[in-house]
C-alpha positions in Angstrom: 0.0 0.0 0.0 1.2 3.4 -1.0 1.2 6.3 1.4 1.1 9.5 -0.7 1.8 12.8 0.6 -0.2 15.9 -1.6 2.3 18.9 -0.5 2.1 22.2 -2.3 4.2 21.7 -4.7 5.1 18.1 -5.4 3.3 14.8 -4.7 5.2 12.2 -2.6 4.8 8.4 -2.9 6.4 5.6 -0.7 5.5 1.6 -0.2 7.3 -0.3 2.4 7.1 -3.9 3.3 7.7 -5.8 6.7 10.7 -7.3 7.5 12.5 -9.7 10.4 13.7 -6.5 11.9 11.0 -3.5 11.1 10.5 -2.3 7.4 12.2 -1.7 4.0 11.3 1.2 2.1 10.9 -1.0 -1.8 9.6 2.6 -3.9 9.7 6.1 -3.5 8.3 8.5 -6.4 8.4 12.3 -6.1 7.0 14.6 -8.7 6.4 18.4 -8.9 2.8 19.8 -9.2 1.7 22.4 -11.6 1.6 25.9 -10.4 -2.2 26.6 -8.9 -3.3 23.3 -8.1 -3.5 23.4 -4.4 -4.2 26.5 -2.7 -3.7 26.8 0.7 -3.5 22.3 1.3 -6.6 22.2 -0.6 -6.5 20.9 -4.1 -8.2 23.3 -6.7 -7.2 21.0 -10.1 -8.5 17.6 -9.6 -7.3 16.7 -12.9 -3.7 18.2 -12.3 -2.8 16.5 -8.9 -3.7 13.1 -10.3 -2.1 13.1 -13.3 1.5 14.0 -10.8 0.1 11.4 -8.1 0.4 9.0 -11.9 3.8 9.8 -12.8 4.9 9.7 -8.9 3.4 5.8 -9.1 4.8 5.3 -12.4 8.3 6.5 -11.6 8.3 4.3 -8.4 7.7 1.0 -10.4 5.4 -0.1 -7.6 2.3 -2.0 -8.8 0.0 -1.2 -5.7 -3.9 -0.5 -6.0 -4.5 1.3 -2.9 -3.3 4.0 -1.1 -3.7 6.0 2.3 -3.7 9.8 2.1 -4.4 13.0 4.5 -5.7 16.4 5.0 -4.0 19.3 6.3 -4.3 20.0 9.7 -5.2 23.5 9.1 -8.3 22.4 7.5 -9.8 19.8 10.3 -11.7 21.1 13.1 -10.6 18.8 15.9 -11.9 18.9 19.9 -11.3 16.3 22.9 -14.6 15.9 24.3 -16.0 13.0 26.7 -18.4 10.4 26.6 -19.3 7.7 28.7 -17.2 4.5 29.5 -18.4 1.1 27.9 -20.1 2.3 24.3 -19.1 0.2 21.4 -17.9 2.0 18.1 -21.7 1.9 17.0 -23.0 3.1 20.2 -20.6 5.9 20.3 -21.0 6.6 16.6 -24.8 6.9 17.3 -23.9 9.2 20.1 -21.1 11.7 18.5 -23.6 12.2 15.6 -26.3 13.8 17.7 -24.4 15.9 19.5 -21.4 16.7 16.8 -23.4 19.9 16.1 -22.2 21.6 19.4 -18.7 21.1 18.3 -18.1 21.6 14.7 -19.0 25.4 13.0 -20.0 23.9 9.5 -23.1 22.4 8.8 -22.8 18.8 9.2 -24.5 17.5 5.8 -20.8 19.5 4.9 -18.4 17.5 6.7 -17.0 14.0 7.2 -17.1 13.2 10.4 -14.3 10.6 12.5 -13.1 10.0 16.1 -10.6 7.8 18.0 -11.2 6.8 21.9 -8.0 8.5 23.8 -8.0 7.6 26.9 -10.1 7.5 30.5 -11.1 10.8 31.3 -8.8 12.0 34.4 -11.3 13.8 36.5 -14.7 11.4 35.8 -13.5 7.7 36.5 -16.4 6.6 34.2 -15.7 8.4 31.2 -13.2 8.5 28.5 -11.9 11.1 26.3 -12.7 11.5 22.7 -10.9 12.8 19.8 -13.3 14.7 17.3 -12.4 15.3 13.8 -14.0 17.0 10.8 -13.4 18.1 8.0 -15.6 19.7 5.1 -16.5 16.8 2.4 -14.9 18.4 -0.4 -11.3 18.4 1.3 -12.1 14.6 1.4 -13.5 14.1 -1.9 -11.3 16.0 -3.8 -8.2 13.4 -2.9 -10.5 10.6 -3.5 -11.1 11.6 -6.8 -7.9 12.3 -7.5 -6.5 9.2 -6.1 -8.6 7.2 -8.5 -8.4 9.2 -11.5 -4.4 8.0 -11.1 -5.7 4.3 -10.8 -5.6 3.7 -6.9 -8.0 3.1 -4.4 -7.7 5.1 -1.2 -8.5 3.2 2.1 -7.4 5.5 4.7 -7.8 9.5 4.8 -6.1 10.8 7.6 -5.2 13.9 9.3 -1.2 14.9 8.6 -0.7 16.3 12.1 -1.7 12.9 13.4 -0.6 10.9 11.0 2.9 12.1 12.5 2.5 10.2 15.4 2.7 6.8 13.6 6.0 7.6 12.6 7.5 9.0 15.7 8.9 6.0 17.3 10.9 5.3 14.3 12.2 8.9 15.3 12.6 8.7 19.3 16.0 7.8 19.4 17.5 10.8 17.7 16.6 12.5 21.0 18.8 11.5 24.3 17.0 9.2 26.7 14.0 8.4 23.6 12.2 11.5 24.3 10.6 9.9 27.7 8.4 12.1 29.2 10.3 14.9 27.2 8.5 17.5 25.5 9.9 17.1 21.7 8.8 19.2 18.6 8.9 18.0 14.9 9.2 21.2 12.9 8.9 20.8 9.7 9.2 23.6 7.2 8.4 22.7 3.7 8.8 24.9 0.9 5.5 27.3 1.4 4.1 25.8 4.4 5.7 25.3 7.7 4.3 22.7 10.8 5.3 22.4 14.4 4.4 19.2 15.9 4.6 19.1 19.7 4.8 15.3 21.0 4.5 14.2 25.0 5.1 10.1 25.5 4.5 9.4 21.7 1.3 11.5 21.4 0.5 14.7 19.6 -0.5 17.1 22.3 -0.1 20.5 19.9 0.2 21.4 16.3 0.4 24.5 14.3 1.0 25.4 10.7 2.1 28.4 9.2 2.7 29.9 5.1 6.5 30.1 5.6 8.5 28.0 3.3 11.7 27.8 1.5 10.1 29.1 -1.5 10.3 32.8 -0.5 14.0 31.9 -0.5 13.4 31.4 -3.6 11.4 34.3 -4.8 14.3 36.5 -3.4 17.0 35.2 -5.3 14.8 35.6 -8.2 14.4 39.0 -7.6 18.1 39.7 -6.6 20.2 38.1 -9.4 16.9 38.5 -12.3 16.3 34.9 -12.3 13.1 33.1 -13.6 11.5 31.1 -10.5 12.7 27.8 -12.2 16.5 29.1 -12.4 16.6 30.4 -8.7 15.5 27.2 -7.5 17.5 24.7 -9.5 20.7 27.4 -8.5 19.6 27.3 -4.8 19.0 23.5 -5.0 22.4 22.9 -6.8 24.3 25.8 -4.9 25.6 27.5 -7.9 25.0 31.2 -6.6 27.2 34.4 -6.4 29.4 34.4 -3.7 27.5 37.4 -1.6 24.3 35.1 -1.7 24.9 33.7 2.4 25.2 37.2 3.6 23.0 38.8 1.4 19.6 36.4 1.4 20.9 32.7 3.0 21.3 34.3 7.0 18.8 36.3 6.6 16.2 33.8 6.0 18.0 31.6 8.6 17.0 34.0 10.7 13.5 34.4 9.8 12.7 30.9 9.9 13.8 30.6 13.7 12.1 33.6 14.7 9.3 31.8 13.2 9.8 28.4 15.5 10.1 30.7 18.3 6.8 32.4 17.2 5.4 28.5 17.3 6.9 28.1 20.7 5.3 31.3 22.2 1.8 30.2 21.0 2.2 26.7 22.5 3.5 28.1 25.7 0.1 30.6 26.6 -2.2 27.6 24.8 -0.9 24.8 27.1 0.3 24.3 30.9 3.9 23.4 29.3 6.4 26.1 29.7 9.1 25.2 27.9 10.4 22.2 24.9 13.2 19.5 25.4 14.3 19.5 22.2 13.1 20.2 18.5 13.3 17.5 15.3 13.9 19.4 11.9 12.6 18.0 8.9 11.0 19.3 5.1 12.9 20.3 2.4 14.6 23.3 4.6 16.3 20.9 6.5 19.1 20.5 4.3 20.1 24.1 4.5 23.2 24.2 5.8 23.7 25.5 9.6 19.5 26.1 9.7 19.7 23.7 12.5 22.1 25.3 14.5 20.2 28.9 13.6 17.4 28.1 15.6 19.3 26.5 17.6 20.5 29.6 19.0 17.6 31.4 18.9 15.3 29.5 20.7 18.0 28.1 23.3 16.7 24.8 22.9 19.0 21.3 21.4 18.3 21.0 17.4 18.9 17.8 15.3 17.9 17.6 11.5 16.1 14.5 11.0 18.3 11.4 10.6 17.8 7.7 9.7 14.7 6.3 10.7 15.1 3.7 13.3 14.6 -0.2 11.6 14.1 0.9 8.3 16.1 -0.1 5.6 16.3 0.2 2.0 16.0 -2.0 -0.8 18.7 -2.4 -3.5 16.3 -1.4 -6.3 15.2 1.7 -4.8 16.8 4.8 -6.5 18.9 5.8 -3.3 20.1 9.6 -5.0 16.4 10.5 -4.9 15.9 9.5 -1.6 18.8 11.0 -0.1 17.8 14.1 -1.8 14.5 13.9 -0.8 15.3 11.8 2.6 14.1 15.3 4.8 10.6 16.4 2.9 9.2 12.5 3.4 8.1 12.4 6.7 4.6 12.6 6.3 4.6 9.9 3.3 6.6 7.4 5.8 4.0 8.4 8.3 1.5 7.3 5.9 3.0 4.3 4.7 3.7 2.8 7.8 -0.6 2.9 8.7 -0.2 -0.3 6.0 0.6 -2.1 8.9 -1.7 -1.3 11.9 
């Protein structure tokens, strides 16, 4: 089964397979999306997005029928609400559906409508807590249809802020002691949209996205050397730039972007009882900017890794390794999805 990430500007696909020891990554496709086909995580040319999703399968050589996809968080509405101890799935179903009104601002023949049993409630012994997600219908549709129109069957739609908590224990061990009862955050800043992912114990207790991306970078260089978009970013990509280009543009957005995590930070602090982070996971394409890490880093005070191997994953020998160690830091979210195969 394929888990395919829909980014802004380039569909992601990625199979992997059990083995003795965890899981072998056996395809990986990537391919860019037209301009104007998703506009702000939601997909505005059906047609455009599956014919990449197409040539993302085909360029992967894998053969699978179905897939498992997600929405941005930025366009779920999700609330922890409780309901009583002892319901079956039906039962609570039955009960979420009459009183989903109270939670969700959208008319609900306009949403699709999920949950997941957390936990016991802490204060009332005989309930248990509820995650709530919804999400208007054509966010879900629109990725179903084009799922299909590129020949695959989609089984699972999830939410990408959640979805990173299926991969995080592949990812616990690039932080000292696991990340027990430590306070980690996955930022991950893609090229026009930037997420922060705050986990506690393996569980996604905080998320945030924000436009911020590596292709303003992009749109500056443009600008400052007269540069079409396409030229800026293969010369940014390939770093074949003047030598002024660090001082003039390069620290500058280095800056930028960790005055940006910090700006996360400050909202999780006042929306939470938590007061400060353990240590931060970079990912997304930004991630291989040299000394970005160590930028934010400083600013925020706080230890930061870019993301490295995945623990018990390994590779097969057919899989085009250079295009997955260029694209080893934007794939999070399509391991995440990949590895729900297996649940």
């Amino acid at each position: 089964m394929l888990g395919i990430d829909i980014s802004s500007t380039a569909v992601k696909v990625l199979q992997l397979s059990n083995t003795a020891n965890g899981y072998c990554v056996d395809h990986i496709g990537v391919t860019p999306l037209p301009d104007g086909c998703i506009s702000e995580k939601i997909i505005t040319d059906v047609e455009a997005v599956a014919t990449s999703i197409k040539s993302a399968v085909q360029q992967s050589r894998s053969k699978a029928k179905h897939c498992i996809m997600a929405i941005a968080g930025s366009n779920v509405v999700s609330k922890v609400i409780t309901m009583p101890k002892g319901l079956s799935d039906a039962e609570l179903e039955a009960q979420i559906s009459v009183e989903a009104d109270q939670h969700i601002p959208h008319p609900l023949n306009e949403v699709n409508i999920d949950f997941n049993v957390l936990a016991s409630n802490d204060q009332q012994v005989d309930k248990v807590d509820v995650l709530l997600a919804a999400s208007k219908t054509e966010n879900i549709t629109t990725r179903v249809t084009a799922a299909e129109l590129a020949g695959l069957q989609p089984v699972i739609i999830d939410v990408e802020a959640y979805a990173i908590e299926t991969i995080y224990p592949l990812l616990a061990h690039q932080v000292p002691g696991g990340g027990d009862n430590k306070t980690i955050g996955i930022l991950d800043i893609g090229a026009t949209m930037t997420s922060l992912n705050i986990m506690r114990n393996g569980k996604t207790i905080y998320t945030r996205e924000q436009d911020f991306g590596g292709s303003q970078l992009t749109a500056q260089i443009m600008r400052a050397y007269d540069l079409s978009y396409a030229e800026a970013g293969y010369a940014k990509k390939h770093q074949q730039l003047p030598a002024n280009y660090a001082d003039k543009l390069l620290t500058p957005f280095k800056q930028t972007a960790a005055q940006q995590c910090n700006r996360f930070l400050q909202f999780f602090y006042s929306a939470s009882q938590h007061t400060a982070v353990d240590h931060i996971i970079l990912a997304g394409g930004c991630a291989l900017i040299p000394g970005l890490d160590h930028t934010i880093q400083n600013e925020l005070q706080i230890p930061v890794t870019g993301i490295g191997p995945l623990e018990k994953i390994t590779l097969s020998s057919t899989l085009d390794q250079d295009l997955l160690e260029r694209e080893y830091s934007s794939l999070l979210l399509a391991f995440s999805l990949a590895l729900r195969a297996f649940e």
